[in-house]
Every structure is written in structure tokens, then in C-alpha cells.
C-alpha positions as CSV (number, residue, x, y, z in Angstrom):
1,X,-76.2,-105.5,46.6
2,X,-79.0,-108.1,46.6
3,X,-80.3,-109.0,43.3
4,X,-84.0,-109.5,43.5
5,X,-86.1,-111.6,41.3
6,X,-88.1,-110.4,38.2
7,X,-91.9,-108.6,38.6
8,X,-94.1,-108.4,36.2
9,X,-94.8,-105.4,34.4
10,X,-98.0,-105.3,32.2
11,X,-97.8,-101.6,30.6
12,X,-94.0,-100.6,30.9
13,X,-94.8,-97.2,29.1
14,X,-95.8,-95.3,31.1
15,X,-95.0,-96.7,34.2
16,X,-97.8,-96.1,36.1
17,X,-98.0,-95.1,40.2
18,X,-98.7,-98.3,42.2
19,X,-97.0,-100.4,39.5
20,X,-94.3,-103.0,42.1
21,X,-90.9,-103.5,40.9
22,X,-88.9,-105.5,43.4
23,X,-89.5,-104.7,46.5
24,X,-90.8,-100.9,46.0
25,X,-93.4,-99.4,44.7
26,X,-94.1,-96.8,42.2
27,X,-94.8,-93.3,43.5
28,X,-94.0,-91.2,40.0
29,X,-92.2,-90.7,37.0
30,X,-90.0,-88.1,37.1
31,X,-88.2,-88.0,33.9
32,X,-87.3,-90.8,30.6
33,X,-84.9,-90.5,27.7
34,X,-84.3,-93.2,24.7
35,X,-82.1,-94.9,27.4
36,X,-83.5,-94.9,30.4
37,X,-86.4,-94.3,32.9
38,X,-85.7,-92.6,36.1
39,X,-88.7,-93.2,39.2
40,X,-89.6,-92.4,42.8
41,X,-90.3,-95.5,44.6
42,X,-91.3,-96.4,48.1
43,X,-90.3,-99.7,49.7
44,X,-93.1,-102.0,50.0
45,X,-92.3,-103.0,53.6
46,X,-89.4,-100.2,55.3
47,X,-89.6,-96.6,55.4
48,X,-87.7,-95.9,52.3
49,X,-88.0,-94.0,49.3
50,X,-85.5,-94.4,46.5
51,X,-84.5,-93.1,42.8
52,X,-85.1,-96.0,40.4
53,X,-83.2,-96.3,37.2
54,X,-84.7,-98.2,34.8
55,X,-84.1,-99.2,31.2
56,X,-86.8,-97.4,28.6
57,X,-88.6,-100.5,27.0
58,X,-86.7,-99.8,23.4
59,X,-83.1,-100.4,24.9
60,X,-84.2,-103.7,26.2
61,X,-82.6,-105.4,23.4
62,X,-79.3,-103.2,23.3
63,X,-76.4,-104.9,24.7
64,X,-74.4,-101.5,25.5
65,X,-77.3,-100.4,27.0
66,X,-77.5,-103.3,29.3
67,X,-74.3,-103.0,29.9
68,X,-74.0,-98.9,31.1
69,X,-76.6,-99.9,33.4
70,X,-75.2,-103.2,34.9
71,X,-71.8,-101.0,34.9
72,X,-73.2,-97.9,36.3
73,X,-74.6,-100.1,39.4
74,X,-71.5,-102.1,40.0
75,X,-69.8,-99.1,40.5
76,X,-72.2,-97.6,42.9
77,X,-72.3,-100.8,44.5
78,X,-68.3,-100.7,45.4
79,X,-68.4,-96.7,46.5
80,X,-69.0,-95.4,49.4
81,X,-69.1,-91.5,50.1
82,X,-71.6,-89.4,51.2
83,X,-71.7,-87.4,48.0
84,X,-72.3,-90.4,45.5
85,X,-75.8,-92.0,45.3
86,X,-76.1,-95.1,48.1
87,X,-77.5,-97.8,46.2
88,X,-80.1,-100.5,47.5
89,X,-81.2,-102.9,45.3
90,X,-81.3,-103.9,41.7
91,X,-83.0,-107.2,39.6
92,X,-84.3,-107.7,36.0
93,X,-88.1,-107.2,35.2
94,X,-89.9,-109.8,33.4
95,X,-89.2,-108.2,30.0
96,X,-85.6,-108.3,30.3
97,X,-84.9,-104.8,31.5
98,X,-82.8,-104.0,33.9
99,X,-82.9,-101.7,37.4
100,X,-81.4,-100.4,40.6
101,X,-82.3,-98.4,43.2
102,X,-80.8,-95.4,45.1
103,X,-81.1,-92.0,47.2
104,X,-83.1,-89.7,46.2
105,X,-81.3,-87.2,44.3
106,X,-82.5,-83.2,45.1
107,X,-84.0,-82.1,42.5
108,X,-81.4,-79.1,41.8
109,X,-77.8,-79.1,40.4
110,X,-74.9,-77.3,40.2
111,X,-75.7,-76.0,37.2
112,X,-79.1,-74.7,37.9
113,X,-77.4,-73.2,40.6
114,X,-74.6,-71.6,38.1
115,X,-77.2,-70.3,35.9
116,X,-79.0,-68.7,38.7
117,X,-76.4,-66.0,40.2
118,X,-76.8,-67.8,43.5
119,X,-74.2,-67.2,46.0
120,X,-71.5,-69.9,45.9
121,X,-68.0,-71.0,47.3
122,X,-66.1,-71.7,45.0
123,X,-62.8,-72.5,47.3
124,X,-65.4,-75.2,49.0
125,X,-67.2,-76.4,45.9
126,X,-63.3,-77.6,44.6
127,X,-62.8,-79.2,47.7
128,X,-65.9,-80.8,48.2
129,X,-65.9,-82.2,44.3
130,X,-62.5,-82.7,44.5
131,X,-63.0,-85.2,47.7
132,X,-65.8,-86.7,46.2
133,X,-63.9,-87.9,43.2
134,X,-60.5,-88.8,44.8
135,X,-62.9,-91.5,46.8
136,X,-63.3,-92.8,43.3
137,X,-59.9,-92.7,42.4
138,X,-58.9,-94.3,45.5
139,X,-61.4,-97.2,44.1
140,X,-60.2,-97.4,40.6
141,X,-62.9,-95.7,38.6
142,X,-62.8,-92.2,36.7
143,X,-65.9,-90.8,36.3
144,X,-65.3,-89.4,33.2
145,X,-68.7,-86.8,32.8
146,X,-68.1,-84.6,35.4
147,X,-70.5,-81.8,34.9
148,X,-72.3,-79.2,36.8
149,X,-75.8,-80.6,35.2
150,X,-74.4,-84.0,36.6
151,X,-74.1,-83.2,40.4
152,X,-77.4,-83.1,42.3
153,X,-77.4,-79.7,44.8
154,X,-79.7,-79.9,48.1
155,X,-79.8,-76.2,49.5
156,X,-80.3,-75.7,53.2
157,X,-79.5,-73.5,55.9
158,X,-76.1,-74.6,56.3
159,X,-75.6,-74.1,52.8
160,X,-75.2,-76.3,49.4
161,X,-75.0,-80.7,49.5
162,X,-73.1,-81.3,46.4
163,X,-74.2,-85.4,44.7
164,X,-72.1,-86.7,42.5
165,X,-74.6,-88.6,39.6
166,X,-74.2,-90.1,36.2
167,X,-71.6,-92.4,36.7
168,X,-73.0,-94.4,33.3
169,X,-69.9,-93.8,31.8
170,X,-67.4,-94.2,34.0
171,X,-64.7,-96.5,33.5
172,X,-61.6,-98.7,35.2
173,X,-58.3,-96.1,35.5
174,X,-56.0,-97.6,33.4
175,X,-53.4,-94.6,33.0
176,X,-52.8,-91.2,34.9
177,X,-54.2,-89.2,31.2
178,X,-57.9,-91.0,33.2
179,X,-57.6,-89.4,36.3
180,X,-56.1,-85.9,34.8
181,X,-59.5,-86.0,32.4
182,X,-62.0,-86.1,35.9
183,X,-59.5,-82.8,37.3
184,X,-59.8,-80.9,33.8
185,X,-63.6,-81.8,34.2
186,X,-63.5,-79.9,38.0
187,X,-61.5,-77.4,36.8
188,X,-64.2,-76.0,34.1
189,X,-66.7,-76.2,36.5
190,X,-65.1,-73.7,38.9
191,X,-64.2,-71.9,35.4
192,X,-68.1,-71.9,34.5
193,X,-69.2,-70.8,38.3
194,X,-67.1,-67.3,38.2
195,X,-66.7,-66.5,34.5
196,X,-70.2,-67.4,34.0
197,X,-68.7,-69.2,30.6
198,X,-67.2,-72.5,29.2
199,X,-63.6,-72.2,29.0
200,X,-63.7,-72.9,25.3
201,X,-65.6,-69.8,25.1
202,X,-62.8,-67.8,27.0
203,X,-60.5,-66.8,23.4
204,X,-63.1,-65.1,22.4
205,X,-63.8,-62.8,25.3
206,X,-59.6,-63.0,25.7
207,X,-58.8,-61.7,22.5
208,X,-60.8,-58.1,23.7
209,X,-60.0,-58.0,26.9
210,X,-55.6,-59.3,25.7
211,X,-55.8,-61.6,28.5
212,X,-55.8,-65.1,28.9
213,X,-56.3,-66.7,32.6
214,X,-59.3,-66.7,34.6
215,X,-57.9,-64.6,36.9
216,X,-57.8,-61.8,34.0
217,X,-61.7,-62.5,33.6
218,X,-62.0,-62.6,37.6
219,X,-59.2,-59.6,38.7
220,X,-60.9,-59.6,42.1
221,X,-60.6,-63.2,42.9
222,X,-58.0,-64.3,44.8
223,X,-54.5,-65.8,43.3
224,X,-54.7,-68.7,44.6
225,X,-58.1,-69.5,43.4
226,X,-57.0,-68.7,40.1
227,X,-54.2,-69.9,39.9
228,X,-55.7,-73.5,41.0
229,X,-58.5,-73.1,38.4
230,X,-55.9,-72.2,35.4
231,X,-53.8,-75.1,36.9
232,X,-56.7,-77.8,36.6
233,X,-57.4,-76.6,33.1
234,X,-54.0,-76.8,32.0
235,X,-53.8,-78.2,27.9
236,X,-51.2,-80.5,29.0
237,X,-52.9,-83.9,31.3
238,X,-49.3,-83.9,32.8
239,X,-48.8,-80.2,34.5
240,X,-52.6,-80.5,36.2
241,X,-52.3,-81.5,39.6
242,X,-54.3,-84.8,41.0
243,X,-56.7,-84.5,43.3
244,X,-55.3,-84.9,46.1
245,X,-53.6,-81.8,45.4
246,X,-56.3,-79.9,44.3
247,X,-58.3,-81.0,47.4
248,X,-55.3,-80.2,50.0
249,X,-54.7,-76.7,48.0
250,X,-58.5,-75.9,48.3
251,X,-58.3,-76.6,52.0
252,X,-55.5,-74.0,52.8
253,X,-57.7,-71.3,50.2
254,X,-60.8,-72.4,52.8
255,X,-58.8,-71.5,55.6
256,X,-57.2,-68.0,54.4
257,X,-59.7,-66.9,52.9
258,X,-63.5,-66.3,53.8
259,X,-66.3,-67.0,51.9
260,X,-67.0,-65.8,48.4
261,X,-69.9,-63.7,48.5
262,X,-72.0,-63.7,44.8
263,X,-72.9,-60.4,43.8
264,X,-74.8,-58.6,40.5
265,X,-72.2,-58.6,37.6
266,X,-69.7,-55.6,38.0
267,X,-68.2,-54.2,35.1
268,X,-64.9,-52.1,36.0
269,X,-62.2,-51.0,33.0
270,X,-63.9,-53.5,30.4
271,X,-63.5,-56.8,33.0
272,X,-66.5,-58.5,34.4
273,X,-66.6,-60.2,37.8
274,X,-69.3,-62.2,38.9
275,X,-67.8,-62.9,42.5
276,X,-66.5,-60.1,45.3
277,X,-64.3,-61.6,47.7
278,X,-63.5,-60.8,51.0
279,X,-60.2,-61.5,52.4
280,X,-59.8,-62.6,55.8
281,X,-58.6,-59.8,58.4
């Protein structure tokens, strides 16, 4: 990861289009917070547009600020999957801040997807994540903000690119309560995607329906998606399984059972599904 020298900029708010930093230059804005600035960029010289991340002028003088930023691109810089942002470059402007460029993340995520009623697999969204994060692993690093707002979904014909993003707070494993935190983070995701709630919210509904499991909330999905999901979510860090399992466990679901198909919600005796699932003949 080449670390380029400092540019100018004049009028860091807003950052207007043309403005250079590094080698690219500014296309747009596309959203800021208190911490950071996120761009499109083209390269100056190569065929190459790229997400830029950028610190917001009043966290220039914030050390832990500084350092989420420096961290966050280290740990880009020493993964390499298809479904975690590549990343290019990075340098300092001449006011301190800090950048680094990356793909360009679709605009989409998991979430928007969730929130939609679009048709999803859940079997292949487990294994996907699940294979994603167990690259990390493999590299030392929980992620340890594993959301469905943090994972970037392109939609095509094929069907849905999951992205991995936000890995700001990510963080050296230093015991196996680290890597059971990323599963638990997985696990309400696929809770979210067929219940269509948080599993925090789920004693609630549970106490009127006198059922606990997902699989209560979700009669017509398969056990062994279930089970999985209730698995991943387990209270104790020590009865999930890792990854690896979860990944090799959502492989044989994949291949017994065919896709889920999304459908209108379906109330039958009092219990709402939000999935019908076809079983392979």
C-alpha cells in the first residue's frame, strides 16, 4: 500500500468535484459524518474509480480518530477476499488529515434489502458472510460491527454480491469470546432476514406466541436453518460454533435444500413467516 505525499486542499468543506487528492480526482461527495468524509474519485492517470475515506476537517486533531482510520486501512491493507473492499492507496493531506482509497462499494446493503421484502437466501447469505469473515479470522482480526447496514449488496442477474465494510473498529483476536462475538453478529442477521426483527425483540413476540426459537417464529423454515441460526445466537460465546462450522453447515443446507423463495407475510395459527421454502425433490 503506497503512501503518497500530501496535496493541498484549499476549501476542505465541502470538498468540491475536481478538487486532487493524491493521485485521484474528485468526482462527488456522497455522504460525511462528525468522523469522516466518504468520496468518488477517479485516478488521475488509470481507468479507475475508487471510494475515498477521508477524515471530516474537525477530527483532524483527534488522535482516536486518526487512529480508526490508520487502523481501518492497515487491515484492508493485509486482507484479501473478494467480499472485503480492495484498497489502493492512502497519504496525509496538507492539513493533517488522513485518507485511503478503495472499491466502490454498491450503493445498497443488506439491510435495505431486509427492509425491502426482497427475495433472499438465507442458507447462501450464512455461507457467503460466514466465508467472508473466516478470511479475517484466518488473518487475526474480528470485525467486531457486523451488521446488515454494514455489508454493501450489488444486485444482478445472478443474484446478490455481499461486501463486507466498516471494519473501523475491528480489532486483533486476542481470545476465542472475539471470534464468537463476529458469529453472534451473523447469527442476528439471518435472525433479522426471516423474522423480520432483532432478536432482542423476539421475548416479546415469544411470550404470545409461548415459543422461543426462530424456528417457532419461522415453522416453515427448515430445521436445519433454524437450528444453525438459534445455534449462532446462543447466550453462551462457548456453545456457538466458529465459522468454519457455520460455513461448512451452511454448505450441506445449500446443497439439500433449494432456494428460499421470499413471499408476502403469511399469517397461519397466530405465527408469521416471511419465507416459503421449497425442499428439494
Amino acid at each position: 500500500m503506497a503512501n503518497q505525499g500530501a496535496h493541498s486542499v484549499q476549501n476542505p468543506a465541502p470538498m468540491n468535484r475536481g478538487t486532487q487528492i493524491g493521485d485521484y480526482i474528485v468526482e462527488r461527495e456522497v455522504s460525511r459524518n462528525q468522523a469522516e468524509i466518504v468520496l468518488q474519485a477517479v485516478h488521475a492517470t488509470l481507468d479507475r474509480v475508487v471510494t475515498i475515506k477521508l477524515m471530516a476537517p474537525a477530527r483532524v486533531r483527534l488522535r482516536d480518530a486518526d487512529s480508526k482510520l490508520v487502523r481501518e486501512a492497515n487491515i484492508l491493507d493485509g486482507l484479501r477476499h473478494a467480499g472485503i473492499p480492495r484498497i489502493y492507496d492512502c497519504g496525509v493531506l496538507a492539513d493533517g488529515r488522513k485518507w485511503y482509497a478503495t472499491d466502490v462499494l454498491a450503493k445498497g446493503t443488506l439491510a435495505d434489502l431486509i427492509a425491502a421484502g426482497a427475495r433472499l437466501e438465507i442458507a447462501h447469505v450464512i455461507h457467503a458472510l460466514a466465508a467472508i469473515i473466516e478470511h479475517a479470522h484466518e488473518h487475526g482480526i474480528a470485525h467486531r460491527s457486523l451488521r446488515a447496514d454494514h455489508i454493501a449488496c450489488a444486485t444482478d442477474a445472478s443474484g446478490h454480491t455481499l461486501l463486507v465494510d466498516h471494519w473501523g473498529d475491528a480489532r486483533p483476536m486476542t481470545s476465542i469470546t472475539d471470534a464468537a462475538t463476529d458469529v453472534h453478529a451473523l447469527g442476528v442477521i439471518a435472525y433479522q432476514a426471516l423474522t423480520g426483527m432483532m432478536p432482542f425483540a423476539a421475548p416479546i413476540v415469544s411470550m404470545m406466541l409461548a415459543r422461543t426459537s426462530v424456528g417457532a417464529l419461522c415453522p416453515r423454515i427448515p430445521r436445519a436453518i433454524t437450528a444453525l441460526i438459534d445455534r449462532m445466537i446462543a447466550a453462551d460465546p462457548l456453545a456457538r460454533p466458529t465459522l468454519t462450522e457455520v460455513r461448512l453447515e451452511a454448505a450441506r443446507i445449500i446443497a439439500g435444500v433449494e432456494t428460499p423463495t421470499r413471499t408476502r407475510n403469511i399469517e397461519i395459527d397466530n405465527e408469521v413467516t416471511r419465507f416459503d421454502i421449497a425442499l428439494a425433490g
